[in-house]
N, C-alpha and C positions, 0 to 999 in steps of 0.2 A: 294717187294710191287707191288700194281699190281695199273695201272692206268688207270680207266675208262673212257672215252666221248662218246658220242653220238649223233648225225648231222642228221639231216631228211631235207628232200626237202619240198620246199612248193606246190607239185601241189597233182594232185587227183592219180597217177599212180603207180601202185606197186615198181618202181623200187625209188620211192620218199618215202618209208617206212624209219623208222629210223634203223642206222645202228651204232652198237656198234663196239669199236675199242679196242682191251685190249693189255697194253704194262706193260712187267714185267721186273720189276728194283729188279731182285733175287742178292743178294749177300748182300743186305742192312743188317745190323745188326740187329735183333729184341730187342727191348727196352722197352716193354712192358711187367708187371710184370704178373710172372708165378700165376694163379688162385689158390689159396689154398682153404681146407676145410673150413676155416674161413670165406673165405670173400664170398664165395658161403652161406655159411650159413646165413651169414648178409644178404646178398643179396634177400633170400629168406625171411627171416623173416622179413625183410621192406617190401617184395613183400604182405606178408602174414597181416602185420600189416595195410598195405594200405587197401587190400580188406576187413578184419575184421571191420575196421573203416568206409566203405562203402564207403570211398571216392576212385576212380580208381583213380588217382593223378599220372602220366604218364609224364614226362617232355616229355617238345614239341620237343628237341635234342633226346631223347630216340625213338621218334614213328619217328624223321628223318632217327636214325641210325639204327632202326628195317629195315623202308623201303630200307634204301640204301643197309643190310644186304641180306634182300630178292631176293636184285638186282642182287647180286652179286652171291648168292647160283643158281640161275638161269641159269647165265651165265657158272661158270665155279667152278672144286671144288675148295673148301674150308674146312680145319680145323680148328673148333671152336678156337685154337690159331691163327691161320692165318687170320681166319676174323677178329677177335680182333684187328690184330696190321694194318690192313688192313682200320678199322675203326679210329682206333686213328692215322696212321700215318700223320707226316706230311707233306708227298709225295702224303699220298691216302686224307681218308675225314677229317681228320681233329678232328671227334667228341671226346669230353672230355670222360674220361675214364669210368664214371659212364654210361653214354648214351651208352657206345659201350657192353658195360659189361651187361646193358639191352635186347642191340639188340640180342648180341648172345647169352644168357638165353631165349630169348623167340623166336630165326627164327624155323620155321618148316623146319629142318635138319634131316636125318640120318648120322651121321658122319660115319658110316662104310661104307654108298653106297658113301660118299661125296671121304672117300679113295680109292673103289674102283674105283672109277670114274677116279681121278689121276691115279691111275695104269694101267687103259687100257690107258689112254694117254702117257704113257711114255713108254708101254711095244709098243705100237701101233706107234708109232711118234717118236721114239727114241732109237726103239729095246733094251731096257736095260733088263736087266739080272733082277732076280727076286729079290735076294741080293742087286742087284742096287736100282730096285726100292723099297725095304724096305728102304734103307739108307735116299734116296731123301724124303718118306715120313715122317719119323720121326725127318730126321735133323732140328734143329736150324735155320739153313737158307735155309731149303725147304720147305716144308710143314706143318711142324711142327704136323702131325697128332701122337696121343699116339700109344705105340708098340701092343697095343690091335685092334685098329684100322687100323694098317699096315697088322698086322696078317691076320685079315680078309680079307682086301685084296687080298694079297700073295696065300690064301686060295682059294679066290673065284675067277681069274686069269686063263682063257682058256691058255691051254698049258704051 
């Protein structure tokens, strides 16, 4: 899991700008349930039954965990599982499953640049081998990106 803060000074000088600090507790078990056809389906068709009925009905935790999602895809990558358990853990934000399950149905992501993003970091910061960083991206307790998403990576991976 990955743990966010962020501390700014109070005067008017650039070097008083806020500064983000990221500390990653990898090895945690993930415990948040794999996404199925189904429940994406549900998902959407509430999505879909909302807007048909004109009301946007948006829980206030849902536009939390959107924003906190945004925050986060900003910062560093992320796979749509990984921000998941990122959002629900209770190391990270904390938000109930349906609000996180929101955020990351609607953050503006590419998940294949979000994998390769991780893989120049780890091919770049950690020289690992191309097989390595396939493994780290796909495992359970790394980045949990799909083997579609690694692929592309792998793919698209100077040298």
């Amino acid at each position: 899991m990955i743990v966010l803060s962020a501390a700014g000074g109070g005067g008017d000088s650039a070097s008083d700008a806020p500064v983000a600090t990221v500390e990653s507790t990898a090895g945690s078990e993930s415990t948040a349930p794999e996404e199925t056809t189904e429940e994406a389906t549900t998902t959407e068709e509430a999505a879909e039954e909302s807007t048909e009925s004109g009301s946007s009905e948006v829980p206030e935790e849902g536009e939390n965990a959107l924003a906190s999602a945004e925050s986060y895809i900003e910062i560093m990558a992320f796979s749509k599982k990984g921000l998941y358990d990122q959002l629900t853990s209770e190391y990270g934000d904390q938000f109930p499953e349906d609000a996180a399950q929101y955020a990351v149905d609607n953050v503006e992501a590419d998940w294949n640049a979000e994998a390769l993003e991780a893989a120049k970091t780890y091919q770049s910061e950690m020289s690992m081998s191309k097989e390595a960083i396939r493994d780290q991206l796909t495992s359970e307790y790394g980045d949990q990106f799909t083997e579609e998403q690694a692929q592309y990576a792998i793919d698209h991976l100077d040298g």
